[in-house]
C-alpha positions in Angstrom: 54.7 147.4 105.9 52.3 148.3 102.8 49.2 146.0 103.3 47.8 145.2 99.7 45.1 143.4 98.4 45.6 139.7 97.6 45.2 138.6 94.0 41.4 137.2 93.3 40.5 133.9 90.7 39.9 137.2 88.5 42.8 139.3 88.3 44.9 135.8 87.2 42.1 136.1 84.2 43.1 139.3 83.4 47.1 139.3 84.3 46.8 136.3 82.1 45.0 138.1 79.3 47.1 140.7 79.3 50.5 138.5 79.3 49.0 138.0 75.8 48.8 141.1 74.5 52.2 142.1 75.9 54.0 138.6 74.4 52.3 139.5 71.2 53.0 143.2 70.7 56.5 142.6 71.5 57.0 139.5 69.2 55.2 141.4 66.6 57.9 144.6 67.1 60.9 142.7 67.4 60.1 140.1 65.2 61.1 137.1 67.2 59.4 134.1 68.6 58.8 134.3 71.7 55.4 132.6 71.6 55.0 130.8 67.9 52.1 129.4 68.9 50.2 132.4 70.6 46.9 132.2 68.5 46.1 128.8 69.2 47.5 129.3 73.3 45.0 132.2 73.6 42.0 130.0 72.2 43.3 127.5 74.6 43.8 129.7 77.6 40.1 131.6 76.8 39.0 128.3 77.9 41.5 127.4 80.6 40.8 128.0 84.2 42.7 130.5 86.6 43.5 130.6 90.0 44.9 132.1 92.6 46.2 130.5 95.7 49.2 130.3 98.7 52.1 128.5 95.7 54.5 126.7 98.3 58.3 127.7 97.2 60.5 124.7 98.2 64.1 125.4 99.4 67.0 125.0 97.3 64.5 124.7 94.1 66.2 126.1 91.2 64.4 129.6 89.6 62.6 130.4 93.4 61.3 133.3 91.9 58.5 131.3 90.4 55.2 132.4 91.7 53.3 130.8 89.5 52.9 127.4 87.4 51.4 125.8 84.3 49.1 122.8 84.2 48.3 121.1 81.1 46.2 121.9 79.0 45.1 124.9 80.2 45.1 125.5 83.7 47.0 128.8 85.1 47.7 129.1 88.8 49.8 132.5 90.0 50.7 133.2 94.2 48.0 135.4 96.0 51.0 137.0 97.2 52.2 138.2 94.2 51.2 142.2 95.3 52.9 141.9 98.1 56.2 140.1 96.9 58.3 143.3 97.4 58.1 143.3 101.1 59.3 144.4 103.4 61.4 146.4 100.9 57.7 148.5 99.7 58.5 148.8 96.3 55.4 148.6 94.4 57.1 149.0 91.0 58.7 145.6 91.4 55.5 144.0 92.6 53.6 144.8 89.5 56.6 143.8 87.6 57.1 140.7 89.3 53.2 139.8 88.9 53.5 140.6 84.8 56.6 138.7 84.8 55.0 135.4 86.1 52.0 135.9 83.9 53.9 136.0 81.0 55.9 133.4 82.2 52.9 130.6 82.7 51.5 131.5 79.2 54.8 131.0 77.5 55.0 127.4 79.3 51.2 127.3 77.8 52.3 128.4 74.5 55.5 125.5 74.6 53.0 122.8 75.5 50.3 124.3 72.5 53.3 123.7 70.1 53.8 120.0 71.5 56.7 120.3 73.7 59.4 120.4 71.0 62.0 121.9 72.8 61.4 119.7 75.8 61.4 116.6 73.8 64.6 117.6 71.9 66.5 118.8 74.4 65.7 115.3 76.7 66.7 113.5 73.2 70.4 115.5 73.0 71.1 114.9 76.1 70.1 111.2 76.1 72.3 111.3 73.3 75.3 113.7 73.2 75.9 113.9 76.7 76.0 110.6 78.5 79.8 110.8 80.0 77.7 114.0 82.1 74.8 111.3 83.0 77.0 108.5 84.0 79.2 111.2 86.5 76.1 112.7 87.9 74.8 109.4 88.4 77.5 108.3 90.7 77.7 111.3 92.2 73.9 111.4 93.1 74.1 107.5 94.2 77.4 108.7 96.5 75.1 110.6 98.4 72.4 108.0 99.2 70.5 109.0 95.8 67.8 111.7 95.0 64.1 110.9 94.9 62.5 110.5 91.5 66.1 109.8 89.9 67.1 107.0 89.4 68.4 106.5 86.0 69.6 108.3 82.8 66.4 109.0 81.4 65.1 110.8 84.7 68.0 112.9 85.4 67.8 113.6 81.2 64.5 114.6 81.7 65.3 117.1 84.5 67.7 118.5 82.5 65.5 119.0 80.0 63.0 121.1 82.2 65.4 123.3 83.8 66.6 124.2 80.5 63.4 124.6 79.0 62.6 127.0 82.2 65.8 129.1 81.6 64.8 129.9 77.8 61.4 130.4 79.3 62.7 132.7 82.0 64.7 134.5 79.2 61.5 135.2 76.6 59.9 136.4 79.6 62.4 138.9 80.2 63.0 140.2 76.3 59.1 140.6 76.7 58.8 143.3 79.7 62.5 144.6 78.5 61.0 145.6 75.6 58.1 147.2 77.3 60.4 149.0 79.8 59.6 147.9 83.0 60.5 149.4 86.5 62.6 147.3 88.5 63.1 144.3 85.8 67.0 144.0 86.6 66.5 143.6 90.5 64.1 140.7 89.5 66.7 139.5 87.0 69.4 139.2 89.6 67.7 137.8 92.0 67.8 134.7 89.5 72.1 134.5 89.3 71.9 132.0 92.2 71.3 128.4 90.4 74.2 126.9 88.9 72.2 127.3 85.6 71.1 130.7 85.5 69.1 132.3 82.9 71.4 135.0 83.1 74.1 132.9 80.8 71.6 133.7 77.4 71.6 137.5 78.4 75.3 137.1 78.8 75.7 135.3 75.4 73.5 137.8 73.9 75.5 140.5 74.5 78.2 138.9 72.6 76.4 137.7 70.1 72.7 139.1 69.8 69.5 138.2 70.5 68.5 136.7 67.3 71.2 134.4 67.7 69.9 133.2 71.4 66.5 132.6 69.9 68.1 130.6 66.9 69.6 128.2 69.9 65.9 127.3 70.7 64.6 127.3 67.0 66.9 126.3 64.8 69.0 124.4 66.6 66.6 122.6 68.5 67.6 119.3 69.8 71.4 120.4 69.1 71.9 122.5 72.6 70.9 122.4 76.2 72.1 123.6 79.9 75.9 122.2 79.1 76.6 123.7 75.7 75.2 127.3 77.5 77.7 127.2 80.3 80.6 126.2 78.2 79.7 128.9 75.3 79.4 131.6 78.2 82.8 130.0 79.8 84.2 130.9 76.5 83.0 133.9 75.7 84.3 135.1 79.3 87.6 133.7 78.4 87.8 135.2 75.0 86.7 139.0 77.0 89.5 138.7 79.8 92.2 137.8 77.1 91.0 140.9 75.2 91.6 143.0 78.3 94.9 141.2 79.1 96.5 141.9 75.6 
């Protein structure tokens, strides 16, 4: 095993500065949003605080390749480990592709939470609103099983909803961003996310269809009109509409 340095309170300064550049050079190229707000997150985050330190990955947590989180307003945390995260496999390239990825990753939560937390609010509110039949099932399903700690009505499960979606768009924009700047090893990292029953996989998948402008309109200009279900059941058709092409 390859014994490497653990990351310092300084090098999550500097993976975090850097995240900036990178989001902004590649919004600025491919002219989409990945990070509207990025002006006022990096006079934010110039302020913020960085550290790093053991992150404790729960089982069975959805997106466990998070090494990293945000804390509002401006308070970035990344794993020590995050050098080492290719072991025992000792393949550098995806360590320092896996350490970019959750940089830019936190800032783009940073950048969300700059611009007010639209996309969190509005997806919470659709859900609330255009999906309660999904609530009310889950519900009873979650209650079958002796019930789930922190849920424990509509607005809470709504609300977690909300988050894991706003995570998979996040995951995705963090992925255009070091696709663009052609990193080693970004696929392995990708596919190690096709676990959860929600995977950010399903807006690459849609965006082969369909384009990556179009994903980015899904969290733009249709905020508040879209969420986890309407992904799975536009990818469900899409897949549908490919194996009926191959079966004619």
């Amino acid at each position: 095993m390859t014994l490497r340095r653990e990351l310092s309170d300084g090098d999550v300064r500097r993976i975090v500065q850097e995240s900036i550049k990178l989001i902004n050079r590649t919004q600025n190229e491919i002219r989409l949003p990945i990070s509207p707000n990025l002006v006022s997150t990096r006079h934010r985050l110039n302020k913020g605080e960085f550290k790093a330190k053991y992150i404790n990955k729960h089982k069975n947590r959805a997106y466990a390749m998070d090494f990293g989180n945000f804390q509002p307003p401006n308070i970035i945390h990344l794993d020590k480990r995050l050098p080492s995260c290719d072991q025992p496999m000792n393949l550098p390239d995806f360590a320092e592709t896996m350490t970019a990825y959750s940089g830019i990753h936190e800032v783009i939560h940073a950048d969300d939470h700059t611009g007010g937390d639209k996309l969190l609010l509005a997806t919470r509110k659709h859900i609330l609103e255009a999906h309660v039949d999904k609530l009310e099932k889950s519900m009873e399903i979650l209650m079958k099983d002796g019930g789930t700690c922190g849920i424990d009505c509509y607005d809470d499960l709504a609300s977690l909803w909300a988050v894991q979606y706003v995570d998979m768009v996040t995951h995705y924009r963090s992925y255009v961003v070091l696709r663009h700047m052609r990193y080693p090893k970004l696929d392995q990292i990708w596919s190690r996310l096709r676990n959860d029953y929600f995977p950010p996989n399903l807006l690459t998948n849609i965006e082969v269809t369909k384009g990556a402008e179009y994903v980015f309109s899904l969290f733009t200009e249709k905020l508040g009109e879209y969420c986890l279900i309407e992904a799975l059941d536009e990818y469900n058709r899409l897949k549908e509409k490919v194996t009926a092409s191959y079966m004619v």
